[in-house]
C-alpha positions as CSV (number, residue, x, y, z in Angstrom):
1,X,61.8,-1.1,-92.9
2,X,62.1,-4.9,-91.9
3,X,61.0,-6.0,-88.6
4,X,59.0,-3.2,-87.6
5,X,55.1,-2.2,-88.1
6,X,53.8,1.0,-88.7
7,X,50.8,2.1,-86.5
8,X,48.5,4.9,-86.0
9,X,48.9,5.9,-82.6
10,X,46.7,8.2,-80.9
11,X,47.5,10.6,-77.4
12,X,45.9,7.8,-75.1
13,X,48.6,5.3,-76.6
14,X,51.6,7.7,-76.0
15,X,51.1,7.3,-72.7
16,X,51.9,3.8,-72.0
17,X,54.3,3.4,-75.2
18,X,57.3,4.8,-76.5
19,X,57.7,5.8,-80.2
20,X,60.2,6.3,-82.6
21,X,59.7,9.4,-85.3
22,X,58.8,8.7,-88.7
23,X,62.3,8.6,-90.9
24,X,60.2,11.4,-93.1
25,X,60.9,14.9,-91.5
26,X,58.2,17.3,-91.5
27,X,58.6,21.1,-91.3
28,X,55.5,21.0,-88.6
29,X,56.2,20.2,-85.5
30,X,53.7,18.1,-83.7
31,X,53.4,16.7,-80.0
32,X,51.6,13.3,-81.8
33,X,53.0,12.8,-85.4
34,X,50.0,10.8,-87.1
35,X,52.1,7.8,-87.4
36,X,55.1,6.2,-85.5
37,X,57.3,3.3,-86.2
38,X,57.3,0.7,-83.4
39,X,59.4,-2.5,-83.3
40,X,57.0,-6.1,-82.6
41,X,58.0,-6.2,-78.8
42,X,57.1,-2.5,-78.4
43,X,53.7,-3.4,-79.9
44,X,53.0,-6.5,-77.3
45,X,54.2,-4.3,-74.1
46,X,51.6,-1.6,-75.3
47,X,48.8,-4.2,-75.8
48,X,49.7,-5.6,-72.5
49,X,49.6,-2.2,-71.0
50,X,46.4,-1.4,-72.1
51,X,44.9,-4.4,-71.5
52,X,46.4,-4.8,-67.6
53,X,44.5,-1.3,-67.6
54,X,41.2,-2.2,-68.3
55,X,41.4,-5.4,-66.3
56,X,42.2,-2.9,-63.2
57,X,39.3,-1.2,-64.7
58,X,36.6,-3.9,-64.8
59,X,37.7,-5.3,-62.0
60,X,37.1,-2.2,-59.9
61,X,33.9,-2.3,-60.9
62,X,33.2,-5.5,-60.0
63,X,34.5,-5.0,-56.4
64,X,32.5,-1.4,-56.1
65,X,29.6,-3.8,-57.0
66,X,29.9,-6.6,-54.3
67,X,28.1,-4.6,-51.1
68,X,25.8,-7.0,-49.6
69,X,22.3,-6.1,-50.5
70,X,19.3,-7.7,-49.6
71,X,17.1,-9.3,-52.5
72,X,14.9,-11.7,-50.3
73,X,13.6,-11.4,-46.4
74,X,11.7,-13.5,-45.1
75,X,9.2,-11.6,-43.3
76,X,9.6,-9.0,-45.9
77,X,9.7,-5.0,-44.9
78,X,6.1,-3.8,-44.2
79,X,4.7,-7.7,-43.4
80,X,2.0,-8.4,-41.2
81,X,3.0,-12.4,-39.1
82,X,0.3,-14.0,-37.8
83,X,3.1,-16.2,-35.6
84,X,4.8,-15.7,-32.4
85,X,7.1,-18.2,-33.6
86,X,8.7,-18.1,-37.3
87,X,11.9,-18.5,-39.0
88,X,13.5,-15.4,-40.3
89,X,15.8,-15.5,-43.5
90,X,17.6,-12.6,-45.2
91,X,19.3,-13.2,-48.3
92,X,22.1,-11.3,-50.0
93,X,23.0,-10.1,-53.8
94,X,26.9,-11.7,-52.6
95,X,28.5,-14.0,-50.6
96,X,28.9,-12.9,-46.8
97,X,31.0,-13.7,-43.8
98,X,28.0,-15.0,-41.6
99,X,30.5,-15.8,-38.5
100,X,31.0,-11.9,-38.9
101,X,27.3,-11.0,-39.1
102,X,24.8,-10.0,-36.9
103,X,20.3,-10.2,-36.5
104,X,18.9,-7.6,-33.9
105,X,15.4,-7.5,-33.0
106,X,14.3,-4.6,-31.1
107,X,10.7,-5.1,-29.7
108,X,8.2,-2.4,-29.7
109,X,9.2,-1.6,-25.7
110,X,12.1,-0.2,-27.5
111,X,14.1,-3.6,-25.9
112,X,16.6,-5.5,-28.2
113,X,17.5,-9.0,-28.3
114,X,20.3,-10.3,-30.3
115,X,19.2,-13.4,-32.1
116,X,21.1,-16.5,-32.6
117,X,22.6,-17.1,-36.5
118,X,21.7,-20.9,-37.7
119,X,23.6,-22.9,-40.0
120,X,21.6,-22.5,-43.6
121,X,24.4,-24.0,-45.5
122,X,23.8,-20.8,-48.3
123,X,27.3,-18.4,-48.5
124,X,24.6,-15.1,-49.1
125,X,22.3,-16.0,-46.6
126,X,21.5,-15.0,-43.0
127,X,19.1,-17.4,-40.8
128,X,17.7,-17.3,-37.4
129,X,14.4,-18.0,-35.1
130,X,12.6,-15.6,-33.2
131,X,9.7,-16.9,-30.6
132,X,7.6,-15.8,-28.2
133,X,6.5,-12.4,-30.1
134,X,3.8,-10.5,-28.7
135,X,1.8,-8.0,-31.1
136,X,3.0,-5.1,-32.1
137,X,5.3,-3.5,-34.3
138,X,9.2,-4.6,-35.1
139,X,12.6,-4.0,-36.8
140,X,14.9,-6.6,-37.8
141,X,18.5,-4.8,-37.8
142,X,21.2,-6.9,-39.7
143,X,24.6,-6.4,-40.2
144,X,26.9,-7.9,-42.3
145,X,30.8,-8.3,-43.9
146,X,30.4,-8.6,-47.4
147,X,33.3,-10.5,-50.0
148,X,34.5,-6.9,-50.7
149,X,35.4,-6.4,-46.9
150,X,32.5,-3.4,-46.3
151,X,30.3,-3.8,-43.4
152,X,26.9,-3.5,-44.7
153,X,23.6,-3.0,-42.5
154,X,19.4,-1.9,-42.6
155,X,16.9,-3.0,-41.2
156,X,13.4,-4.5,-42.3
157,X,10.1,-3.3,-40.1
158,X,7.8,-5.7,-39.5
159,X,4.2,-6.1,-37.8
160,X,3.2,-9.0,-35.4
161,X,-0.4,-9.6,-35.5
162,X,-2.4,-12.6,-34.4
């Protein structure tokens, strides 16, 4: 037949395309005939379809990926400082919304100070100062909006010890 292709379509094609029968009747009757006839057009729209579809696909994954996770703290969970005075950096697997993020200390009196964000300049990283730090154990909380719009948050225990 001029202008059309013959193609072998399988039950995961019939759902985004429709077919036209085979001209050859069959005395079987089968929900998916092992071939259909489908005009040029009909075969872009079902190549579209299908690949729209695993676009959605991999791009879902992509977004269930981008939480904000923490590859780099600086101190790291479990450290011993020798400071009372020292910068404190977390860094992030993603970009995050820093104005949207927060660093808690809480002190080993069970107290908990807020600590100011600095400008690092780095989209996926937190920064901050803490000073005047007596000895004794301590947990940096964070919070923070990742690109994907979750809030994300932990917290990294540290020791001070000079």
């Amino acid at each position: 037949m001029p202008g059309e292709w013959r193609l072998s379509v399988g039950p995961f094609m019939a759902l985004f395309c429709r077919r036209r029968p085979d001209s050859v009747k069959s005395s079987r009757r089968t929900l998916f005939p092992p071939t259909s006839v489908m005009t040029p057009p009909r075969v872009v729209l079902c190549i579209l379809a299908l690949g729209s579809g695993l676009l959605g696909l991999s791009l879902g994954v992509r977004m269930a990926l981008a939480h904000a996770i923490v590859v780099a703290a600086q101190p790291s969970a479990h450290q011993t400082v020798a400071q009372s005075e020292f910068s404190i950096e977390i860094r992030f697997n993603s970009r995050v919304d820093v104005a949207r993020s927060r660093l808690t200390l809480a002190r080993p009196d069970g107290a908990s100070v807020i600590l100011p964000l600095l400008g690092s300049g780095a989209s996926d990283t937190l920064t901050a100062k803490a000073a005047g730090l007596e000895n004794g154990h301590y947990r940096l909380l964070w919070q923070t909006l990742s690109i994907d719009g979750h809030i994300t948050h932990g917290e990294i225990p540290f020791e001070v010890k000079r």
